[in-house]
N, C-alpha and C positions, 0 to 999 in steps of 0.2 A: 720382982716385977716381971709381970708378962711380954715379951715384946710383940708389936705389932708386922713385922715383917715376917713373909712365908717362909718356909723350908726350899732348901736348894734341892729342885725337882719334884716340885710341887705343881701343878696348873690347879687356875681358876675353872670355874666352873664354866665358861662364858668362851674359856678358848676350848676347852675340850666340844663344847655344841658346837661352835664354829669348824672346828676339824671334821668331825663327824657329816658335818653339812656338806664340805668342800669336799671330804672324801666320796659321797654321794653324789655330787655334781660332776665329779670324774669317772666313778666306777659303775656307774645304771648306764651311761650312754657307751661305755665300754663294753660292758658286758652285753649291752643289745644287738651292737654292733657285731660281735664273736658271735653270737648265740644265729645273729643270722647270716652270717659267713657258713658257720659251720652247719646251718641247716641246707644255706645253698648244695656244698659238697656233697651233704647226705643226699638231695636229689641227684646230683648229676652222678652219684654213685647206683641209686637205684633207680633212673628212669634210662640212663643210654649204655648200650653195649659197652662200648669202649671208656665208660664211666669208673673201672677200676683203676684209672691214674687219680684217681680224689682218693686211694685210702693213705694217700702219701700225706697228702695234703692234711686230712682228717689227724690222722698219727700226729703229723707236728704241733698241729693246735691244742692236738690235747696233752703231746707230754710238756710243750710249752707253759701252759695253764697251767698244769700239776705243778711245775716247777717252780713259777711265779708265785703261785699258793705257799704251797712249804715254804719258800723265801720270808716272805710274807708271814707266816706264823712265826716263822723262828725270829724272826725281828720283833714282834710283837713278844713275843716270848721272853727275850733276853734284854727288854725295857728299852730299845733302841728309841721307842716314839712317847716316852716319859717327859726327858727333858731336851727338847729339838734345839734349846739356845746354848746346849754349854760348850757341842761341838764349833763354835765359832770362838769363842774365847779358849777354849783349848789352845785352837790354830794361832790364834793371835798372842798368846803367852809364848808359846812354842818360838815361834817369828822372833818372838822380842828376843829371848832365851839367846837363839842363833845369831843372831845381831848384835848381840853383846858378846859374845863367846869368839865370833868375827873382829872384835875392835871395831863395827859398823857401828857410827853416830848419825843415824838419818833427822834427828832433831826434832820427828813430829811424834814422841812421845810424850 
C-alpha cells in the first residue's frame, strides 16, 4: 500500500509560491534601494571635485553585495532552503538529549 503522507524534505507546492513571493516583497524594494544609493555615490563621484571620497563607499557596496550573492548561492546550493522546519526539531531533540544526559526532569516533555 501507498502511503499518503510526504517525504521528509519535501514542500508543497503552495509554500514554495508563497516563499518566492515573500522573497520578492523583501528583495525588489532592497535592491531599489542599493541600486539608488549606489547611483547616488556614482554622482557625487562624477559630478564634484572632491567626490573621490565615494569610491570608498562604492567599493563596499559592491564587495558587500558580491559577498552576500555567493552566500546566497552557496546556501542555495547545499539545500540549506529545502527543508526550513527540521532545524527546529534538531534544536529541540538536541535540548531534550542534554537534559537527560544532565539528570534535568523539567516535566514539560
Amino acid at each position: 500500500m501507498k502511503e499518503n503522507t510526504p517525504r521528509l524534505g519535501t514542500t508543497k507546492r503552495s509554500q514554495v509560491v508563497t516563499t518566492i513571493i515573500f522573497a520578492l516583497v523583501i528583495l525588489i524594494p532592497s535592491f531599489l534601494g542599493f541600486a539608488n544609493k549606489f547611483r547616488e555615490f556614482l554622482m557625487i563621484y562624477r559630478g564634484e571635485v572632491d567626490g573621490v571620497f565615494a569610491i570608498t563607499p562604492i567599493v563596499n557596496y559592491l564587495l558587500a553585495s558580491l559577498g552576500f550573492f555567493f552566500l546566497f548561492c552557496w546556501a542555495i546550493g547545499h539545500g540549506m532552503f529545502r527543508d526550513i522546519e527540521r532545524p527546529k526539531y534538531t534544536m529541540l531533540d538536541n535540548e531534550r538529549r542534554l537534559d537527560v544526559e544532565d539528570g534535568e526532569d523539567l516535566g514539560w516533555y
